[in-house]
N, C-alpha and C positions, 0 to 999 in steps of 0.2 A: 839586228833590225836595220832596215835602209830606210833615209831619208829621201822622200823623193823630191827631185828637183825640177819636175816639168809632168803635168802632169794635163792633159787631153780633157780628162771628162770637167777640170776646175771651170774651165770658162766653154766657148762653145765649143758643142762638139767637133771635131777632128782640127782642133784647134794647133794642136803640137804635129808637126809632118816633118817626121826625122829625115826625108829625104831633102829638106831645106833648112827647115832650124842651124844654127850653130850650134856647134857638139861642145861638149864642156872639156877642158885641157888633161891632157893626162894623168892619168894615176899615178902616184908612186912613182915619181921618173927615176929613184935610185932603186927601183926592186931592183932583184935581179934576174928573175923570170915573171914573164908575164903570159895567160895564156887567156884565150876566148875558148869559151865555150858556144855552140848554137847548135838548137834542137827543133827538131818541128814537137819532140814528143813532149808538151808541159801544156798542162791545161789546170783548171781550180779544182778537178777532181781525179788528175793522175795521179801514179804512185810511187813507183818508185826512181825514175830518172827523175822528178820534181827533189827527190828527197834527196836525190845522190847531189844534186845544183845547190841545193840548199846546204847540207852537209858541207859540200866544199866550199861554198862562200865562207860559212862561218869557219874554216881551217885555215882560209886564205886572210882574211879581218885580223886574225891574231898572230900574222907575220910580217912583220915589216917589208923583208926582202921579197912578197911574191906578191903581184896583183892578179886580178880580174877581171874582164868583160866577160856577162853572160847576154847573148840573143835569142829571145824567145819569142813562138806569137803570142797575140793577145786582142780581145776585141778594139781598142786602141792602141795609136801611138804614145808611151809611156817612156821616162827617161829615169830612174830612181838612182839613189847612189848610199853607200855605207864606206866605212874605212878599207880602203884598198881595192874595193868591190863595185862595180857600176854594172846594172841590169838596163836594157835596151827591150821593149816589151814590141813588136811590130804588127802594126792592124794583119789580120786575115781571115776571112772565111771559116765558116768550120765545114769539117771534114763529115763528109755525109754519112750518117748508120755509124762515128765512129766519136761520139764525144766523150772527153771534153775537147779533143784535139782538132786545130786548127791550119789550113794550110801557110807556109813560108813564100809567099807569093812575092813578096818585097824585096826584092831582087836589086834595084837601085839602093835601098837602106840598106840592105845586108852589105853591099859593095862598100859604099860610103861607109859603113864603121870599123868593116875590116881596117880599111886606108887609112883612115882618121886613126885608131888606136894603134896599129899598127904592135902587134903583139909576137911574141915570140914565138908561138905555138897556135897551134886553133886545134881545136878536140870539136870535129862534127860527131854528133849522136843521132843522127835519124837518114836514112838513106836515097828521100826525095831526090825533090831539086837542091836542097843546101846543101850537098857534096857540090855539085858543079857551080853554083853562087859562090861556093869562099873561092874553090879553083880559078874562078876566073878572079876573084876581088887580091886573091895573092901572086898571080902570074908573073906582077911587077919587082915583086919585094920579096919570089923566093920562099918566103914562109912555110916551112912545116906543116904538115895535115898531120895528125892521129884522127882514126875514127873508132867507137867505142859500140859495141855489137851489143845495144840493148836487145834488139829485139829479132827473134828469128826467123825473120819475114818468108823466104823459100820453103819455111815447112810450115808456116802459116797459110800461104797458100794450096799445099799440098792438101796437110792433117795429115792426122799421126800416123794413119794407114794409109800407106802409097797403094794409088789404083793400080789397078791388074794391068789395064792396058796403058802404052806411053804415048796414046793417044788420047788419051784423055783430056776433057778440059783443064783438069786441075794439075795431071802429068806435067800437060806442057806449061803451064803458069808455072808450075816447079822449075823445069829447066828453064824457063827464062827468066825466073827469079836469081838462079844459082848465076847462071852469062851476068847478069848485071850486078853481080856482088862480087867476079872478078874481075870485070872493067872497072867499079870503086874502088878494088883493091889499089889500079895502079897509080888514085891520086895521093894514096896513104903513106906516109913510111912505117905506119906500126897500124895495125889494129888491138883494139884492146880489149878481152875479154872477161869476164867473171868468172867461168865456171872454164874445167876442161872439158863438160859436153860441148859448150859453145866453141872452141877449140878446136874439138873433134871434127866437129860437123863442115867448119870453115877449112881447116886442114883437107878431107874426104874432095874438097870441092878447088883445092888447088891453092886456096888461100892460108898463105903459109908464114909470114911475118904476124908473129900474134904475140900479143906479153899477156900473161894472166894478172888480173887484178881483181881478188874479189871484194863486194861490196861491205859496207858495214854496220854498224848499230849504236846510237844513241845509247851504252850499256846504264848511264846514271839515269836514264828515262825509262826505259823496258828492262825492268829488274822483277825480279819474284819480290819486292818485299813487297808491292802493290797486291800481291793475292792476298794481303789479312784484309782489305777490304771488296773482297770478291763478292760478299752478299750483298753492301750496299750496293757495288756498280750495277749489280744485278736488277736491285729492287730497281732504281731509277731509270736503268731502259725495257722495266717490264719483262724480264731474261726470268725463265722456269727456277725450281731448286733442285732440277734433275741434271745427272750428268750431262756435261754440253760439249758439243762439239763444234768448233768456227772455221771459215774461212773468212779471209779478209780480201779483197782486192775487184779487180773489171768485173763485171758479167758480160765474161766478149767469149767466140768460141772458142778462142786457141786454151782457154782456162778446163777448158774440158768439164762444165761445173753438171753438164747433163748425166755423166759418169756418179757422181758425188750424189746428187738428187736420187738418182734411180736407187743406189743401193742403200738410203740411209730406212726406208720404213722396214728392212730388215733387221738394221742396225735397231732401229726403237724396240720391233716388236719384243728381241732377244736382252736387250739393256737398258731400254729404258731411257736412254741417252739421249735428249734435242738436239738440233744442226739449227745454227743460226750462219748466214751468210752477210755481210758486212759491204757496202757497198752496192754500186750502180753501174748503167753498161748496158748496151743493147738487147743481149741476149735476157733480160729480166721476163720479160710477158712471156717467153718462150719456153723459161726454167718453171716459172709462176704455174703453166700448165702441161708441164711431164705430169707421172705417176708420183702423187708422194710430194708435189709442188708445192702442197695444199698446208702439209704439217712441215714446212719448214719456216723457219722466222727471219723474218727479212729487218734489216734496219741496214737505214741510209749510210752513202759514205760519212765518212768521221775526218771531220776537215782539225780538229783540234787534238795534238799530239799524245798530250798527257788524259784525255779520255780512251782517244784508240789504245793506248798503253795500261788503262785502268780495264779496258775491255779484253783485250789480250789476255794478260792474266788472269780472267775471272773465266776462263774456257777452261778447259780439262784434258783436252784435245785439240789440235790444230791438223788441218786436213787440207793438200795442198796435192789437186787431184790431177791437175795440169803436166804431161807429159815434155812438152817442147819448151817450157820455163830456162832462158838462159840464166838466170839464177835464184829469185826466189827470194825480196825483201823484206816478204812480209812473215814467212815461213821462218825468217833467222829473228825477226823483231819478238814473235812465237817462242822461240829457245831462249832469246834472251830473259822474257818473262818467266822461265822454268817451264815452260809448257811442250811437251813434246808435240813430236810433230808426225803423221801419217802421209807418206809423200809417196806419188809414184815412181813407177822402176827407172824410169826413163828422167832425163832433166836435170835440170844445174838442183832441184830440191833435192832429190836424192843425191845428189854427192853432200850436202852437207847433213842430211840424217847420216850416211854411213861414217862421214867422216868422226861426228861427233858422239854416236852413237844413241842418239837422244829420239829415238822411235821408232818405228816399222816403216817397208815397203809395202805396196801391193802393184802386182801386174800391170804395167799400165794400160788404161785403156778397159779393163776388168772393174763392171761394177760388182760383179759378185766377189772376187777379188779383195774389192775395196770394203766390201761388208766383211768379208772371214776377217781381214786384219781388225778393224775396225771393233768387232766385237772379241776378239782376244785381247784389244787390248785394253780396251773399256769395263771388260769382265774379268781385268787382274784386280787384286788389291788396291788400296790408292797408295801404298808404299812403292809400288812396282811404278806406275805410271810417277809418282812423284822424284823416283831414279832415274829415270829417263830422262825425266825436266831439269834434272840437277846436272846429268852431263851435259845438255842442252846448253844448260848455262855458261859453264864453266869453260866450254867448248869457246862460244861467243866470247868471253870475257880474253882466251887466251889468243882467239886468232883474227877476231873482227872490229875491234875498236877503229873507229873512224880515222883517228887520228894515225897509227898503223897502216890503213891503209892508204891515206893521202900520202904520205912518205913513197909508200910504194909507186901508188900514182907521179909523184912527179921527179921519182927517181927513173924513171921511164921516157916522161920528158926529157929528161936532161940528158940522158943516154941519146935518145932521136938527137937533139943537137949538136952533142958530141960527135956523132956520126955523118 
């Protein structure tokens, strides 16, 4: 938990203005690494870069020798603090058709806490303007950039099928996406990846210093032993008693959920099986009125950990339809629960179904595809489907613990430094 120390909305509004306030003294002056983080990607309803912030704050809180600043937007100026951990919340806008996220427009604040903290490392996570904000806010003092490849913005722009012509509107948003992800390259000394799709794709495009780090999972939170109460979580969010099948996460399009939608009334007809979809996100009214919109069950994002976790587990099936996923947090939170997982061919999801062996592929991009798997696999026994969920787990348990992975994480750091 963090105590906050300044807080905007207490008195009048835009009362805290980080670009003048006095900053509070340093963290931890004997750590031994200290590192900022800043994102534009954190909003009260994102997913998984919120979780990976939060995750490592609480990695960093029970080490003496490491601190943290994290800078994030936020409808105010906010200043909070916890042991070793100080978060920086900066007013901005939000980002149009794309909430919860907000633009880093604070460009004198972003400066000024660089300065002020003056930290060993800075990890940018979103590829706006705050690559060039810390650039210039470190120019003085030399500091290290990592940046860390949440999101696969050049095939975002694209979609998963590259148009015929490279004249295309969307061709050429591609290659100008790709030009500006190797001009970022050269303020980085490392980029950091999760998956080796994301890897691949960067490599293919010239960006070639990459360390893999994959993400990881709360295992004492998302555990199978919460499915013995899979009937009550059920009853309480009005969830069927037929086999279910979930996704969790945006309703934005890079998730490809129009894919998922289309082929599940084939999935029902043959099994019997519901799709309930978890979460908010543009693309809602859109999904709401495909073919088959009508019979899937919708419930809101799940802002409370140990609920989404009671919900996880009470699925039967996890379906993670998204091709361009650089890795797929909610898909591993999935296996950790025991729950297999249906992931397409393509994406950082599929490297961790095959890795672990804990469910099927289907074609990506293929909603009939998505229905054949789908009803094979929902039409095994539940001993077969509950084998899957058990490598799933066991999978998670041996390679993603949080704590594992922040080791890695800032053994990487400290290799950048070294160098």
């Amino acid at each position: 938990m963090t105590t906050a120390l300044h807080l905007a909305g207490t008195g009048a509004p835009g009362a805290l203005d980080i670009a003048r306030t006095p900053l509070p003294p340093a963290l931890r002056p004997r750590a031994d690494l200290s590192v900022l983080d800043i994102t534009e990607f954190f909003g009260g309803t994102s997913g998984g870069v919120r979780t990976y912030l939060e995750q490592k704050a609480a990695f960093v809180r029970e080490r003496p020798t490491l601190s943290q600043v994290l800078v994030v937007p936020g409808a105010r100026d906010v200043i909070a603090e916890g042991e070793g951990v100080r978060w920086y919340h900066l007013r901005g806008p939000r980002v149009p058709m794309r909430p919860p996220y907000r633009f880093m427009l604070a460009t004198r604040q972003s400066r000024r806490i660089v300065e002020h903290e003056r930290p060993d490392i800075v990890e940018v996570g979103s590829p706006g303007l705050v690559p060039w904000v810390v650039q210039f806010a470190t120019r003085q003092t030399a500091t290290p950039l990592v940046y860390f490849y949440h999101s696969h913005y050049p095939a975002q722009l694209t979609g998963r099928a590259s148009p015929t012509s490279r004249w295309h509107p969307r061709a050429l948003a591609g290659r100008l996406a790709w030009r500006y992800a190797r001009q970022l390259d050269r303020l980085f000394e490392r980029t950091i990846v999760a998956s080796e799709f994301g890897a691949r794709a960067l490599h293919a495009a010239g960006v070639d210093r990459t360390a893999r780090v994959p993400l990881g999972v709360d295992v004492d939170r998302f555990t199978p032993a919460r499915r013995a109460a899979s009937a009550l979580t059920r009853a309480l969010v009005g969830l069927p008693t037929e086999p279910l099948a979930m996704y969790v996460g945006r309703f934005a399009p890079e998730k490809e959920l129009d894919v998922l939608v289309r082929a599940w009334p084939r999935v029902r007809r043959r099994t019997g099986a519901r799709l309930v979809l978890v979460g908010d996100g543009p693309e809602e009214a859109r999904l709401r009125a495909l073919p088959g919109g009508d019979e899937v069950l919708w419930l809101p994002f799940e802002h409370d950990r140990d609920r989404l976790a009671n919900l996880l587990a009470a699925a039967d099936l996890f379906v993670a339809p998204g091709s361009i996923e650089t890795f797929g947090l909610a898909a591993l939170e999935a296996m950790a629960c025991g729950i297999p997982v249906l992931a397409s061919s393509e994406g950082g999801v599929a490297e961790l179904v095959t890795r672990s062996g804990g469910g099927a592929l289907f074609p990506a991009g293929s909603s009939d595809g998505l229905a054949e798997e789908a009803v094979a696999m929902l039409g095994r026994d539940g001993n077969r489907l509950h084998e899957h969920g058990m490598r799933a787990r066991a999978y998670v348990e041996r390679e993603h613990r949080w704590a594992s992975v922040f080791d890695r994480l800032f053994a990487v750091y400290r290799d950048v430094l070294r160098h």
